[in-house]
N, C-alpha and C positions, 0 to 999 in steps of 0.2 A: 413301426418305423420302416423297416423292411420290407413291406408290405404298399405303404406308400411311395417309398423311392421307384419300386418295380415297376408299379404300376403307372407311376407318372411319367417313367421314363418310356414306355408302351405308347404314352398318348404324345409322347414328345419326340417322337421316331429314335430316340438311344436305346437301343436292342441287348446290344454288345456289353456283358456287365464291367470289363475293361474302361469302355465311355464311359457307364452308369460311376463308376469310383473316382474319375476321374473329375467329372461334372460336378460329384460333392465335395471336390475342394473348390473350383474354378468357377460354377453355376449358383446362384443367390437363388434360388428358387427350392435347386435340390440340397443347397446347406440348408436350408429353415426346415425342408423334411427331413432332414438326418437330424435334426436338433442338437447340431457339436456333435455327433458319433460321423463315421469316414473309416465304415466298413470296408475291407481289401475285396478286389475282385473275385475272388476266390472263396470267397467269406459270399457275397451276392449270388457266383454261378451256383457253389452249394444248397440257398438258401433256395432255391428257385427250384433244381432237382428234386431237392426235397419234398418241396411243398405244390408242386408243378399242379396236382389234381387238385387242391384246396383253391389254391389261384385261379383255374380255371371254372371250378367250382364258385367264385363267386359271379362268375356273367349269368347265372340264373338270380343271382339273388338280386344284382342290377335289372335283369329284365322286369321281377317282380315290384322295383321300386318303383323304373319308372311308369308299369301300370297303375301303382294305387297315386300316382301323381298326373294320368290322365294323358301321359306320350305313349301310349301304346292301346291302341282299340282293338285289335285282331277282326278287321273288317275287310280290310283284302292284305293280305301280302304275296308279296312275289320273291320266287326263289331260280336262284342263280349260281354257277361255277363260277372257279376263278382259279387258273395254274399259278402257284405259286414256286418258286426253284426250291430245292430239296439241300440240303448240307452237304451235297456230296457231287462232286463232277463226274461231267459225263464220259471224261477220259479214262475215269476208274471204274468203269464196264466192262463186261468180256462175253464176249457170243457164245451160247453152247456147242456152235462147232469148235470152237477157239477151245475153248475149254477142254474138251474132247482132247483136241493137239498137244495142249499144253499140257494136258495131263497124263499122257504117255508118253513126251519127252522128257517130263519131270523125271518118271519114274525110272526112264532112261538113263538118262544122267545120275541118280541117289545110284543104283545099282553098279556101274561104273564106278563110281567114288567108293564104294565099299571096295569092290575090286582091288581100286589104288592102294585103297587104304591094307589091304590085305598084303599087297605085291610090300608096300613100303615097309609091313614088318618086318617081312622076310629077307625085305634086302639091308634092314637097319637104317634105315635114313640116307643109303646111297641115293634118292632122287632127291629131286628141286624141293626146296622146304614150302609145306602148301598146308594151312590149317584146315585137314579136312575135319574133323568135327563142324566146326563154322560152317564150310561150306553144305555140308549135311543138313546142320539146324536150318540153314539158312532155306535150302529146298526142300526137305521134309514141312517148313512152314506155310511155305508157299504150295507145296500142294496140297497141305490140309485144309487152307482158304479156297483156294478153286474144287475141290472134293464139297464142301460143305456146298459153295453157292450153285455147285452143279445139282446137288443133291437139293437144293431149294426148287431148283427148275423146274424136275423132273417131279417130284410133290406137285407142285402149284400143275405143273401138267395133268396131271392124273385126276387129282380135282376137276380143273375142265373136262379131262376124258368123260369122266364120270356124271359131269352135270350134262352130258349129249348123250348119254345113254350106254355108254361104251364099258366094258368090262376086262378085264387084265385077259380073258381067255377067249377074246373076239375075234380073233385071228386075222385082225385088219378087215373083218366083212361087218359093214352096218345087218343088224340084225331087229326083226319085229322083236315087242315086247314080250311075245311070248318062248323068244331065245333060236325062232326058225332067220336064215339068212334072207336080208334082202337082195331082188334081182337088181345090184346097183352096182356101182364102182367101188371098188376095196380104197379104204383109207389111203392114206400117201405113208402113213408115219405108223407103229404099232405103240400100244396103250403105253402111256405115259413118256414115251417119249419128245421132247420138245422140238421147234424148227431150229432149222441150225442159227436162224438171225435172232433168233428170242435170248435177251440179253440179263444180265443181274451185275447190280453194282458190287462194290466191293466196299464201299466207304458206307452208305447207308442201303442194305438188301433191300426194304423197304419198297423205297423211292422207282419210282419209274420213269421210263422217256418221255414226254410228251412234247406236245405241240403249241407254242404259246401264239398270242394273236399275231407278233409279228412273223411269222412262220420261222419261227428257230426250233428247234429241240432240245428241253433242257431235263435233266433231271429235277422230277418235282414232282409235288403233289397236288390232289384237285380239292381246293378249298371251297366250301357250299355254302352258303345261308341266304335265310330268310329273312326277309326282309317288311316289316308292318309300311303300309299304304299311309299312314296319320302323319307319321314324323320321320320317316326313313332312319328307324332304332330297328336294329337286328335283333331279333327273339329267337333264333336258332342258329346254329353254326357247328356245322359238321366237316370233316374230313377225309378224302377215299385218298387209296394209291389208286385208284383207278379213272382211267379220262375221260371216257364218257358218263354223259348223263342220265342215262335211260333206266338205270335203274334206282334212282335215290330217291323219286321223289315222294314214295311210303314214310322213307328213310326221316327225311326233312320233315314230314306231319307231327310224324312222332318224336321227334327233336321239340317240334313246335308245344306239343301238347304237355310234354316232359315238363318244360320250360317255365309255361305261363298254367297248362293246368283246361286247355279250353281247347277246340278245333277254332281255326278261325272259319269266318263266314264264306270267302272266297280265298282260292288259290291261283297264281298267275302265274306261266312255267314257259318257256319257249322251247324249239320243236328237239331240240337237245336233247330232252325231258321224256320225249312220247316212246311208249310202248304198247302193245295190244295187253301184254298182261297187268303191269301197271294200273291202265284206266281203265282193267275189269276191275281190279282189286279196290282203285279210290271212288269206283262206282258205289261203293257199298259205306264208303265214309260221308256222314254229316255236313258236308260242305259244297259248295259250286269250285269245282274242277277247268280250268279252262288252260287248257295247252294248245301251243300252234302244231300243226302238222308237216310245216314246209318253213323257211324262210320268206322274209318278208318278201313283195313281190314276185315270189314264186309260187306256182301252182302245187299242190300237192298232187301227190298222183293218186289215181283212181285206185279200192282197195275192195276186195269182193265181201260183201257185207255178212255172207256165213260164216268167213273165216277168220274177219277183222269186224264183229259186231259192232265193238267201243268203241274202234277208230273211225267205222263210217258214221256212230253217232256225233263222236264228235267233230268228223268237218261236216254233218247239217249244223250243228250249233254252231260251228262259226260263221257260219251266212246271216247267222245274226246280225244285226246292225247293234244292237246292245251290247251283244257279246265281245261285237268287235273294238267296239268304243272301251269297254273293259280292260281289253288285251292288251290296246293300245298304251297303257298307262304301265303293265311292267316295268320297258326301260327308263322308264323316267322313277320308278322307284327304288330295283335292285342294283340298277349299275352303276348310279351313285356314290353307295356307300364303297363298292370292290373297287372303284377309282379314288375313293379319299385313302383307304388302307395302302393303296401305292403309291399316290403320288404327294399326301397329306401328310401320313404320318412315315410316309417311306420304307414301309417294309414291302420286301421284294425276294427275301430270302430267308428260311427260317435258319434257326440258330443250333435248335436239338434235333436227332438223327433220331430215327425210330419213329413207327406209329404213333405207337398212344402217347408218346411224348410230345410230338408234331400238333397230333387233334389238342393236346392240352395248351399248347404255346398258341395255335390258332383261336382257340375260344379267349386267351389273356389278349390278342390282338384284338378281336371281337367286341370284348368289355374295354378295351380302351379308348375303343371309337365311337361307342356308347357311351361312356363319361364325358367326352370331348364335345358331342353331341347335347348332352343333358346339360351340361355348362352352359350353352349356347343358347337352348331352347326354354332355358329357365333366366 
């Protein structure tokens, strides 16, 4: 029963299990799925926590229904991003230089207040009555929040350092692989250190700034899927904190493959998508591969074919006239669906904070567009 409300409520844009509770007294639809039960919202948000990866867990069982009912061919699909806003505002961010600031004044101020607090034993209570404990808790907390999210910065920094080749003992100089300096420009910044604008929320760490189509900035995440050519049923759906696309599209095969159990026949990706190591790596998978290089109407630029093999193979393939016609047919398959999830069933912002609970809510949104779909097409 629980299970059905959730879900219906997914396909019926009521998100919020506050609506969801509220709909089983006042909605004829969601009282016949409650069957006389008018579970509390809190009994719903629970139930959802709980069972978050089961729920999400069923959009593969959906994809494989409606394969063996003949809406899903895996003959071309096209895959596609989509920013979705994140549960946390953008106001509850703070820059690492900020942080920096704020965390030496903190500790300013804590140290002062002991002081006081020391001066007020001494004199008995002769000053202004002032609850320093409180005041204490109150900045001792707050710097432990700015201490950790700085301390996620500087992490997630060092990671990068380290995927450019860089070492805690590089001394700011790019160095050959064999540990000798190169004759180039010293770093701006030493190992693991971040830019002072490189930012982290405080409501959800997670979530990132991004850029959505109307050029706003919001906190959010980059929701993915793949999308089947037959019926526009999505057979994969993934989710990054990360904005661009250039590295997912391994990512989304293997979602696909996960899924349904098969490579499909072709893949359609816009220039989002393109990387040189990427389309060496999907060189090597069972399927036709076909990514743009440039924006439509625009020329791609010319790429030296030693150094960019794949990419100069693949703009001779698209001087295809087949190829092109192929390509063509993407947005008319994945952008569809990311316009019904917004503007059909309304969702625009997720509800749970954190990763893996985000990718989970997103695949329940997924399968809910897929059953709304399968009702339709059946």
């Amino acid at each position: 029963m629980m299970v059905k409300v959730l879900l219906y409520g997914y396909a019926t844009g009521v998100f919020s299990s506050r609506k969801v509770a509220k709909k089983l007294h006042e909605d004829v639809a969601f009282r016949v799925l409650g069957a006389g039960n008018f579970p509390a919202h809190r009994t719903l948000s629970d139930f959802r926590a709980l069972h978050l990866q089961e729920l999400s867990g069923l959009f593969v069982q959906v994809v494989k229904v409606a394969r063996e009912c003949g809406l899903v061919s895996l003959g071309t699909i096209a895959v596609d991003g989509s920013k979705v806003k994140a549960n946390a505002s953008r106001h509850k961010a703070m820059s690492y230089e900020r942080m920096v600031q704020a965390e030496a004044a903190l500790k300013g101020e804590i140290d002062r207040l002991l002081e006081r607090a020391q001066r007020t034993d001494e004199a008995e209570g002769e000053e202004a009555a002032l609850d320093l404990p409180a005041e204490l808790a109150r900045r001792e907390s707050r710097l432990a929040t700015i201490e950790a999210a700085k301390a996620r910065l500087e992490e997630r920094q060092r990671e990068a350092d380290r995927a450019r080749g860089r070492s805690p003992d590089d001394d700011r100089r790019p160095r050959h692989p064999d540990g000798t300096p190169k004759r180039s420009k010293r770093y701006q910044r030493a190992f693991g250190v971040p830019e002072d604008s490189a930012q982290e929320n405080f409501t959800d760490p997670h979530s990132r700034i991004m850029k959505h189509a109307n050029g706003g900035y919001e906190q959010s995440y980059n929701g993915l899927t793949a999308v089947d050519g037959h019926h526009q049923l999505i057979v994969a759906a993934e989710l990054s904190d990360c904005a661009a696309d250039s590295d997912h599209l391994p990512m989304m095969l293997d979602a696909v493959v996960a899924t349904t159990g098969e490579l499909p026949r072709q893949v359609l990706a816009d220039a989002g998508f393109r990387s040189e190591a990427v389309l060496a790596e999907l060189s090597e998978r069972a399927c036709e591969v076909i990514v743009a290089l440039g924006r439509e109407g625009r020329a791609a630029g010319t790429r030296d074919a030693h150094t960019y093999p794949h990419t100069v193979a693949m703009a001779e393939r698209l001087q295809d006239e087949n190829v092109k016609a192929a390509y063509r047919r993407r947005k008319a398959i994945v952008e569809p669906p990311n316009g019904w999830i917004k503007s059909v069933l309304g969702f625009r912002q997720f509800s749970l904070r954190g990763l893996e609970k985000v990718k989970a809510e997103w695949r329940l949104v997924c399968l809910a567009l897929n059953v709304r779909r399968m009702a339709y097409l059946c």
